[in-house]
N, C-alpha and C positions, 0 to 999 in steps of 0.2 A: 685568608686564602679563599677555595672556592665558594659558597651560595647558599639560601633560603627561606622564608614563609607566606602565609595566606593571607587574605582578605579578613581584616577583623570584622564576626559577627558580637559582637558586643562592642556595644557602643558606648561606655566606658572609657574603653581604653583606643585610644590610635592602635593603626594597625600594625606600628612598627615596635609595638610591645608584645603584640599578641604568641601565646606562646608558650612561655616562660611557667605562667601561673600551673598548668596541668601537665609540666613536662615529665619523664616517668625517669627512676632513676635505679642503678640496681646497686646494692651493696657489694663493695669489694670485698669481701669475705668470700675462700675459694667456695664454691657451689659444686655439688658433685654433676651436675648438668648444665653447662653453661644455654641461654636461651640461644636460640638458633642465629638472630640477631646480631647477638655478641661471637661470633665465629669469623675466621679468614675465609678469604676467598678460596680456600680450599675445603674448607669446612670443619679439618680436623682440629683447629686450635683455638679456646677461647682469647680472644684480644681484651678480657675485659680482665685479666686473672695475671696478676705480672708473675707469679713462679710459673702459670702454664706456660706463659714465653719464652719464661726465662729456659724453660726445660728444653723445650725445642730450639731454641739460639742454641744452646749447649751441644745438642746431639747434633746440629745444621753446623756448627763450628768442630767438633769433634770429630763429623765424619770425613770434615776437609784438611786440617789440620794435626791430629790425632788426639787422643783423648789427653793426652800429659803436656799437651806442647801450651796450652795459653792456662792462665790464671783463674780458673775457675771457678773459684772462689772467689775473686771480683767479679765476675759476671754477677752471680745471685746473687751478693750484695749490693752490685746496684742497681740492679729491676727491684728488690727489697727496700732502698733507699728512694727510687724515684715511685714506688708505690706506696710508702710513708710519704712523702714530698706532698701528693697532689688528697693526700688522706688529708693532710695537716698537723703531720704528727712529727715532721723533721724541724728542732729546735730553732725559732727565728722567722719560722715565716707560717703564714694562713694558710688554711686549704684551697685548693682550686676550684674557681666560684664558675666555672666559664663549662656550657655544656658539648660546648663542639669542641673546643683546644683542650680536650680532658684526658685522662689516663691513658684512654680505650687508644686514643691518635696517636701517643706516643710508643703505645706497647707495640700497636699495626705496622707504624713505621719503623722501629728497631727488628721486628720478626721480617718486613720485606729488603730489610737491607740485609739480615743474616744470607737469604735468599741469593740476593743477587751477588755477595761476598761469594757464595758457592758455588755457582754457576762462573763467574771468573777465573777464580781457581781451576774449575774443570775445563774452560776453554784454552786456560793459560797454558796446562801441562807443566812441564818443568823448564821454562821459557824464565829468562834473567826477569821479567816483569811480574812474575807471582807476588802473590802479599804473603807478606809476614803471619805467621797467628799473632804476632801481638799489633799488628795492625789491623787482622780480621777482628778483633777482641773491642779495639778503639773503634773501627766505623761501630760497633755494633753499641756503644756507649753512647758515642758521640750523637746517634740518631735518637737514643732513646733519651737525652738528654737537651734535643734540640729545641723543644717548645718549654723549659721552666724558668725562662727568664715572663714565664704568663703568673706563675706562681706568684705571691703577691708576699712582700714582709712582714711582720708583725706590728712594723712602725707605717706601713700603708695601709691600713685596715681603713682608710677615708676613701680609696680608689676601686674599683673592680678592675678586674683581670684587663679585658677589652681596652680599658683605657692605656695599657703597657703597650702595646701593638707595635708601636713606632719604633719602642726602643728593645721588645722582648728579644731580637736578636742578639745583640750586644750583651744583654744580661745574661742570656744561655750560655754566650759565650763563656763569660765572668764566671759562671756557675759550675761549666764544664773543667772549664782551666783549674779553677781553685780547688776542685773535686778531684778532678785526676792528677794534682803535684801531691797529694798524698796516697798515691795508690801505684804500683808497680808501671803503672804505665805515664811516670812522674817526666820520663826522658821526653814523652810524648803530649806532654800538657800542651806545649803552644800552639797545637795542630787542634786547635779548641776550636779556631776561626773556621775552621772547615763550615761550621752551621751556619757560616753567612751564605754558603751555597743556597740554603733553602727561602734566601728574600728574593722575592720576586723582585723588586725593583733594576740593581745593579746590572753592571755590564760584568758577565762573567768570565769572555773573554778576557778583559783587564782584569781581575780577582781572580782569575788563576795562573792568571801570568807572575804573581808570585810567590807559586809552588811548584813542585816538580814532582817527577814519576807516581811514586802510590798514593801519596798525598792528593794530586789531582783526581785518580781514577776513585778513591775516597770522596771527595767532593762532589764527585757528577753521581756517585751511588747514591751517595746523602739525600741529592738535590734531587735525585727521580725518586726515593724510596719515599718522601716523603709526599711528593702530586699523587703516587702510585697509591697510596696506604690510604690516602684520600678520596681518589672517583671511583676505587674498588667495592671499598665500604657497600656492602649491600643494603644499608640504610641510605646512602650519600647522599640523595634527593630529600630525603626525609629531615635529615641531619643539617642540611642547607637550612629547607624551608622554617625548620623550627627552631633551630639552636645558631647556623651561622648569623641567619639575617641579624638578628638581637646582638650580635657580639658586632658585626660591623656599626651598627645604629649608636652602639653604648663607645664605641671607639673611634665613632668620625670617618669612619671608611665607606660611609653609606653616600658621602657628595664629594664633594673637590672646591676648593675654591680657585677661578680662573683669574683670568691676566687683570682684567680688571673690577677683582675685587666681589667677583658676583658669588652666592654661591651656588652649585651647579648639583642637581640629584644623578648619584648614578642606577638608583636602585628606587623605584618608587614604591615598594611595600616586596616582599617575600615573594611574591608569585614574582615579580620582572626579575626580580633574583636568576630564578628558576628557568625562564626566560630566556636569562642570557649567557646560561652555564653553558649550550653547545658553542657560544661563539669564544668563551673565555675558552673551552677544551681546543677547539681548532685555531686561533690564534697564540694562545699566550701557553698551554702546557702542550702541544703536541710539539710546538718551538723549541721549547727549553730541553723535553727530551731528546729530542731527533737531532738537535742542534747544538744549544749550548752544553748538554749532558754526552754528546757523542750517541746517543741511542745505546748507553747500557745499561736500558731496559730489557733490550734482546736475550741478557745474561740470564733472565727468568725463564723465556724457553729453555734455556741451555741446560737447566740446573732440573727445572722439569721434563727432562728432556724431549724436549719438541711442542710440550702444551706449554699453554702460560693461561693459567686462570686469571692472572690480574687484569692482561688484556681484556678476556672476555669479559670479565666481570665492568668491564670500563665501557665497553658497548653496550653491553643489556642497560647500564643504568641510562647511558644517551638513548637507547631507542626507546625506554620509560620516560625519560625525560621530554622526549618527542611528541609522545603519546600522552603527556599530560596536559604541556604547553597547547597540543590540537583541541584538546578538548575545552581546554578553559578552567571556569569555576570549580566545572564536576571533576574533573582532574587531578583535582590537588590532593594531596596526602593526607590520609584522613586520620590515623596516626599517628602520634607521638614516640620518635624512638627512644629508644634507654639510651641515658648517659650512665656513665661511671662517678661523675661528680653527687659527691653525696649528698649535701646540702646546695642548694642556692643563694646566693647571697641576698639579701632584701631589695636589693636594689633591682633587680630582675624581674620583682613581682610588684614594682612600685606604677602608683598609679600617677597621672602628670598633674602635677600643684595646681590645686584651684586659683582661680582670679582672686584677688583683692578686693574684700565687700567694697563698694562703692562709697563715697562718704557723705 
């Protein structure tokens, strides 16, 4: 999904590696001060800390549905599961090698869907279209669960993350499904497809054509919580230029191959990344929210009643982004922001095969 990095000044490495080598990382271990960085767009919740999410889904789910009414004791255990998952510590598979598709994305996006779950509920009142708690409990799973089909097996340790891309939807799916048919919310495993909500490609129109009432209004939260969790990031620029561009490069999502056969750059190094984030925001997510999502984004003012920090936080990063693109070179992000991925995988910091001594 969206953008980022600079102009390599070492000459070493092309520029579509640069990056990677000095990227900063923070341990998942709770910290009694989370860095400012690692904060929501509201500032009070660390996104890099899954029981601090988890505490706040809880209270965000408690205050709308009552404190007894959903299973919350599956809630903490699976922000507990999905922060073992991307450690590397859940039986069968690697850690998460990837520094932008990483814990921090996953926890941002399950705390802004609790978000707009709530404000729903508060618009809805006591109207036949309310959601369930055990369906406020599933979106709130289902999003924190939507990107580990990135997580890698223990039998793919020859792949990195980046290179699942194509198929990681499908896999979350997989993951989701088989996850939730052992957990209380077992009647609701096959609403696991919901995560295909968040692939940009499809026609969502037809993908939601077949499902019906909360199921849907689940899918279009899904599908904005996750853009939303994404340009709010007060890193988001930062986060593009250093850690996406490298995950599209290692994943082939950096060109296209056309009609005939040529192949085509869409990204010529991290800064045209950067570049071309206002046209991807104005074309391709202000679309999907306004449009294919119904705009229940709106559900965040609701819930905040009348501010939406996420909004704002989505303009400041465009008119930063404005402001960098004007300027140029001296522009760019000089920074390295914190992932939550603990180690990097070698292949991130590899340098490109020398030639073939000559014979």
């Amino acid at each position: 999904m969206p953008h980022a990095m600079q102009s390599c000044t070492d000459q070493r490495l092309p520029a579509r590696w640069y990056g990677y080598d000095r990227c900063a990382i923070v341990s998942l271990v709770k910290s009694v001060r989370a860095p400012r960085s690692l904060l929501d767009a509201t500032n009070t919740v660390s996104i890099g800390d899954d029981q601090a999410v988890a505490d706040a889904t809880d209270r965000i789910l408690a205050q709308c549905f009552g404190a007894g009414s959903f299973d919350r004791e599956l809630l903490h255990a699976s922000f507990t599961l999905v922060g073992r998952l991307f450690a590397g510590e859940h039986a069968g598979y690697l850690a998460c090698d990837m520094p932008y598709h990483d814990l921090r994305h996953s926890l941002d996006t399950a705390l802004v869907m609790a978000r707009l779950i709530a404000g729903y509920q508060s618009e809805q009142g006591v109207s036949p279209g309310v959601l369930t708690p055990e369906h406020g409990l599933l979106g709130v799973l289902l999003s924190l669960l939507h990107d580990a089909g990135f997580i890698r097996k223990t039998s793919e340790a020859a792949l990195c993350g980046p290179q699942l891309v194509a198929e990681h939807e499908s896999r979350s799916v997989e993951f989701a499904r088989s996850y939730l048919g052992t957990t209380s919310l077992a009647k609701h495993a096959a609403l696991a497809s919901l995560i295909f909500a968040t692939q940009l490609g499809p026609d969502l129109k037809e993908f939601f054509a077949g499902y019906e009432g909360r199921a849907i209004t689940l899918g279009q939260m899904l599908g904005s919580a996750d853009l939303l969790s994404q340009m709010s990031d007060r890193c988001y620029l930062e986060r593009c230029f250093y850690h996406l561009y490298p995950e599209l490069v290692l994943g082939g999502r950096d060109r296209v191959r056309t009609a005939d056969g040529q192949e085509q750059l869409l990204y010529r190094d991290a800064f045209d990344l950067l570049r071309k984030t206002p046209g991807f925001y104005e074309n391709i997510v202000r679309k999907r929210l306004n449009q294919d999502f119904q705009q229940v984004a709106r559900l965040l003012a609701v819930h905040f009643a009348g501010d939406d920090p996420y909004a704002e936080a989505i303009h400041c990063n465009l008119d930063r982004c404005a402001r960098m693109v004007a300027e140029g070179p001296s522009g760019l992000p000089q920074r390295e922001p914190i992932t939550t991925t603990r180690n990097l995988a070698a292949i991130y910091h590899a340098r490109p095969p020398r030639p073939a001594p000559a014979h």
